[in-house]
C-alpha positions in Angstrom: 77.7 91.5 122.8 77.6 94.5 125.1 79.6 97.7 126.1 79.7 98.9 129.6 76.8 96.6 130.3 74.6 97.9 126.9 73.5 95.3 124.9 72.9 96.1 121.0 70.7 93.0 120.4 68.0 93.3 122.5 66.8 96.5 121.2 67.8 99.4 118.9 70.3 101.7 119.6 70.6 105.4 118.2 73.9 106.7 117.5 74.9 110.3 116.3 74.8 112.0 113.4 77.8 113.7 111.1 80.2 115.8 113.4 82.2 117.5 110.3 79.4 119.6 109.0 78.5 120.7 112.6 81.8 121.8 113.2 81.5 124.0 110.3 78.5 125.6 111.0 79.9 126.7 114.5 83.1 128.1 112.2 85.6 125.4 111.0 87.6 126.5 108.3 87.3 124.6 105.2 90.1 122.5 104.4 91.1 122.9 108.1 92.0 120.4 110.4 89.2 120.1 112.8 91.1 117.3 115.0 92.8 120.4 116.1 90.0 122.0 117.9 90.0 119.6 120.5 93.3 121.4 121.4 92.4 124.8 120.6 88.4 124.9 120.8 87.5 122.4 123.0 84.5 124.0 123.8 82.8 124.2 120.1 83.9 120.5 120.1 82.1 119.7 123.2 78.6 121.7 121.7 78.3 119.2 118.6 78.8 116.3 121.2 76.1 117.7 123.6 73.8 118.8 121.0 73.6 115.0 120.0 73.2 113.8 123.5 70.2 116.3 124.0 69.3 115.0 120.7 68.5 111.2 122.4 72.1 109.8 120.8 73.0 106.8 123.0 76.1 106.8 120.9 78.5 109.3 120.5 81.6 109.5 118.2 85.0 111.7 119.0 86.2 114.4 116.5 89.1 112.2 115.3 88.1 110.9 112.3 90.9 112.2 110.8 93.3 111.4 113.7 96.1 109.1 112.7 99.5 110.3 111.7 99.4 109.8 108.2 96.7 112.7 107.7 97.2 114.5 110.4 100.7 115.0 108.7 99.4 116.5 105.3 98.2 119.0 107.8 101.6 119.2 109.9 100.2 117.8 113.3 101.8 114.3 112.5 103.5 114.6 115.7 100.3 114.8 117.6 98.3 111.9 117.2 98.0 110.8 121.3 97.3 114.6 122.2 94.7 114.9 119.5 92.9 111.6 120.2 92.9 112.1 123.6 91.5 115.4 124.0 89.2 114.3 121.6 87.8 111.3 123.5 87.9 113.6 127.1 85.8 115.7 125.6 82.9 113.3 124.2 83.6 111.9 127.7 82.6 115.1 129.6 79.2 115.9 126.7 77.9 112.3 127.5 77.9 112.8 131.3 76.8 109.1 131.7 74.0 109.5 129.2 75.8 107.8 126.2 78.6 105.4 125.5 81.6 106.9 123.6 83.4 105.4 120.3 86.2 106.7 119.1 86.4 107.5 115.8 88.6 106.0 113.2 88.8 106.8 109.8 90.6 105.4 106.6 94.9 107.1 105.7 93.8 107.7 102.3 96.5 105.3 101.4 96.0 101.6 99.5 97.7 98.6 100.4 96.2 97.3 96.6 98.2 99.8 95.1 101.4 99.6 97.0 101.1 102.4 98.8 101.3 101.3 102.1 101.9 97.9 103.7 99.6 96.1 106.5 102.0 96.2 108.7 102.6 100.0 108.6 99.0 100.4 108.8 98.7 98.0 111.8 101.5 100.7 113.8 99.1 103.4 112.7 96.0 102.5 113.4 97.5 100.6 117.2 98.6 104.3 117.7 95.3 106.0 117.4 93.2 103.6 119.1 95.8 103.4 122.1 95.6 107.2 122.6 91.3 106.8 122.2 91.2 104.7 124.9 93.7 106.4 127.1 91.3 109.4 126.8 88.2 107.0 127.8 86.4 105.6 125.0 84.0 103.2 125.7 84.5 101.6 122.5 86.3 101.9 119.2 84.4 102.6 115.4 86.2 102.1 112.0 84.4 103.9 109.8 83.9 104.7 105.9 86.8 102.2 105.4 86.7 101.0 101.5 89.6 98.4 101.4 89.5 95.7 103.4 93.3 95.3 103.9 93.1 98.7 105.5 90.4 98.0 107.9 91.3 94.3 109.3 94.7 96.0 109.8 92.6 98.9 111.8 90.5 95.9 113.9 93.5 93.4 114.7 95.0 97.0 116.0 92.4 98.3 118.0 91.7 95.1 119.6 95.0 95.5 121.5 93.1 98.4 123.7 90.8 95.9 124.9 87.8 97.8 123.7 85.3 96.5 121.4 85.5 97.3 117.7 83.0 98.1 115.3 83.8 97.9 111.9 82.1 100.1 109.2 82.7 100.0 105.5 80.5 102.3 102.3 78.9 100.2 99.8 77.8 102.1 97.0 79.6 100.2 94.0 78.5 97.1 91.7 75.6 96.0 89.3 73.2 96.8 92.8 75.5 99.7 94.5 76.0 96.8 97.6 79.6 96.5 97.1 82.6 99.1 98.3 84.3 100.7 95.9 87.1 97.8 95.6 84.5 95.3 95.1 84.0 93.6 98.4 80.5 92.3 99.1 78.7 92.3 102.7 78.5 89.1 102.7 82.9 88.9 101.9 83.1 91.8 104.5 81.2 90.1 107.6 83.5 86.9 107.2 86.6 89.0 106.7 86.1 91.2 109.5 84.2 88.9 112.0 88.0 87.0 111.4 89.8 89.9 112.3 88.0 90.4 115.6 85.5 92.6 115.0 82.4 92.3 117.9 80.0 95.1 115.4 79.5 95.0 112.0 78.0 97.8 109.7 78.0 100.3 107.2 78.3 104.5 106.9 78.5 106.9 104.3 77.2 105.5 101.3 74.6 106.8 99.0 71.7 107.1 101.2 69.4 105.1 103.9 67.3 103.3 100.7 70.7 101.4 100.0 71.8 100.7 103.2 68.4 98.8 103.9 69.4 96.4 100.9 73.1 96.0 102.8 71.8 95.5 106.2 69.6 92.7 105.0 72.5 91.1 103.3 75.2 91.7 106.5 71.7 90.2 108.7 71.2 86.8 106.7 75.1 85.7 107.4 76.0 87.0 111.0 74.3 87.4 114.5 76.2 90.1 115.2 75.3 93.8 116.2 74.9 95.7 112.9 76.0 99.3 113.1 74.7 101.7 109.8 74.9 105.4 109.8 73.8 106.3 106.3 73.6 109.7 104.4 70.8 111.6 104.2 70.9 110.6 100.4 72.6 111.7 97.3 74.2 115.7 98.0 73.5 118.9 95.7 75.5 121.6 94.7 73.3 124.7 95.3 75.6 127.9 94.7 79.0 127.2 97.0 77.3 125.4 99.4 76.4 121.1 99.7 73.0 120.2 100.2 71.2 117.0 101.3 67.6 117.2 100.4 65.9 114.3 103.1 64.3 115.9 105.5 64.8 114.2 109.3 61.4 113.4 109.0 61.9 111.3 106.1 65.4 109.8 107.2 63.7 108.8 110.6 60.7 106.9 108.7 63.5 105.2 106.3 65.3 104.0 109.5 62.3 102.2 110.7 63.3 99.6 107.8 66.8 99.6 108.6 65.8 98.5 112.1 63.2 95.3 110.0 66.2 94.9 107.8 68.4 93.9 110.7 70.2 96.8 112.1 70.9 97.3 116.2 72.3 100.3 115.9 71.1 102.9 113.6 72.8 106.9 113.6 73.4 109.0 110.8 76.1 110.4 108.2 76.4 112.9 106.0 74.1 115.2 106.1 72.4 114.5 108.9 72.2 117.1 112.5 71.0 116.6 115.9 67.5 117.3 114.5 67.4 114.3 112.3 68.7 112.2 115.3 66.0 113.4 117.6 63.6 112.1 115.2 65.0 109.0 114.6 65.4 108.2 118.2 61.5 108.8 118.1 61.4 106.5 115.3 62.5 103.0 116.1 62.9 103.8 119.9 58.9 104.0 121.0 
């Protein structure tokens, strides 16, 4: 399986690391919507992208995490999902200048179809209108990421398909007896077949509760599929240290974990939470020698 000629199986890929946290260092509100600086600071946007791609990402995400309708609206931009999406995917266009592919980012509505708070076919319309307005603003590929019900994401893969793009499909695990299951109970193993079914061409895992757990998942996704594996874990569990969140693996560390990851069975390796350009440049040092 390949991307503009880029095959994941031959040999390890790096991808990015958490975009959130960078926007706020370079003066995000909190609590703001930071899908709107690709609008209004396109250029603060466009330093967390190149800052990965000097970093040695050969995957970068778009700052639309957050971009469907359904939260954009609890922030009153529901009206501007294609604008948002697109400027956001131009711009991680522009940063990668050729050096690295672009997936757009796609995160969950916060909404349930388990609890009747949403239907699969709502969520289909959705998720179809994000991903078009991604690939009209020239993603390479698509990424569903930190998805925890798996109604919501096959309803998130079957739409993005429709762009023509390949999908990668990323759930947390950091529920059950072992912490390998999501928080609605779904196993890797259930996820692969359930997602593989929906048309998903990657596989993987994000968030989470640190690298040490998403070894133990990578292993499980690698013994039923030959598919890519995507994982971008946390740089483990946070802190509360005054007002501020802290994550206590150092990229040093996180880089050295990876180089299990990759033994476990993952292709493509990046990081979440946590994690900054400097832990990608070390991990690309890691597993790409």
């Amino acid at each position: 399986m390949s991307v503009q000629g880029k095959d994941f199986t031959s040999r390890v890929t790096v991808a990015d690391g958490a975009w959130g946290t960078e926007l706020d260092k370079l003066g995000c509100p909190p609590g703001y919507c930071r899908e709107e600086w690709n609008i209004s600071q396109p250029d603060r946007v466009r330093q967390v992208a190149e800052a990965y791609v000097a970093a040695g990402a050969q995957i970068i995400l778009t700052n639309t995490f957050s971009g469907n309708r359904i939260t954009l609206a609890k922030h009153g931009h529901g009206e501007e999902v294609r604008a948002f999406n697109r400027a956001g995917a131009e711009i991680s266009k522009q940063a990668a200048a050729g050096k690295a592919l672009v997936f757009g980012s796609i995160g969950p509505t916060g909404k349930m179809v388990m609890m009747g708070e949403i239907g699969e076919d709502e969520l289909y319309e959705v998720f179809k209108e994000q991903a078009t307005a991604l690939a009209e603003g020239g993603a390479d590929a698509l990424v569903l990421e930190t998805m925890t019900e798996l109604a919501e994401v096959c309803a998130a893969v079957q739409a993005a398909k429709g762009t023509g793009l390949a999908v990668a499909a990323s759930m947390t695990y950091d529920s059950g007896k072992d912490k390998t299951s999501t928080m609605m109970g779904v196993t890797p193993e259930q996820a692969v077949e359930a997602l593989l079914a929906a048309g998903a061409d990657i596989i993987g895992c994000n968030c989470g509760i640190g690298i040490d757990n998403y070894i133990q998942v990578a292993a499980k996704m690698r013994a039923v599929t030959d598919r890519p594996i995507w994982v971008k874990a946390n740089a483990g569990l946070p802190e509360i240290e005054g007002d501020k969140i802290v994550y206590r693996m150092t990229p040093t560390e996180f880089a050295q974990k990876a180089q299990q990851l990759v033994t476990a069975g993952a292709n493509i390796v990046g990081g979440c939470c946590g994690t900054s350009p400097e832990f990608i440049a070390a991990l690309r040092e890691a597993v790409c020698r």
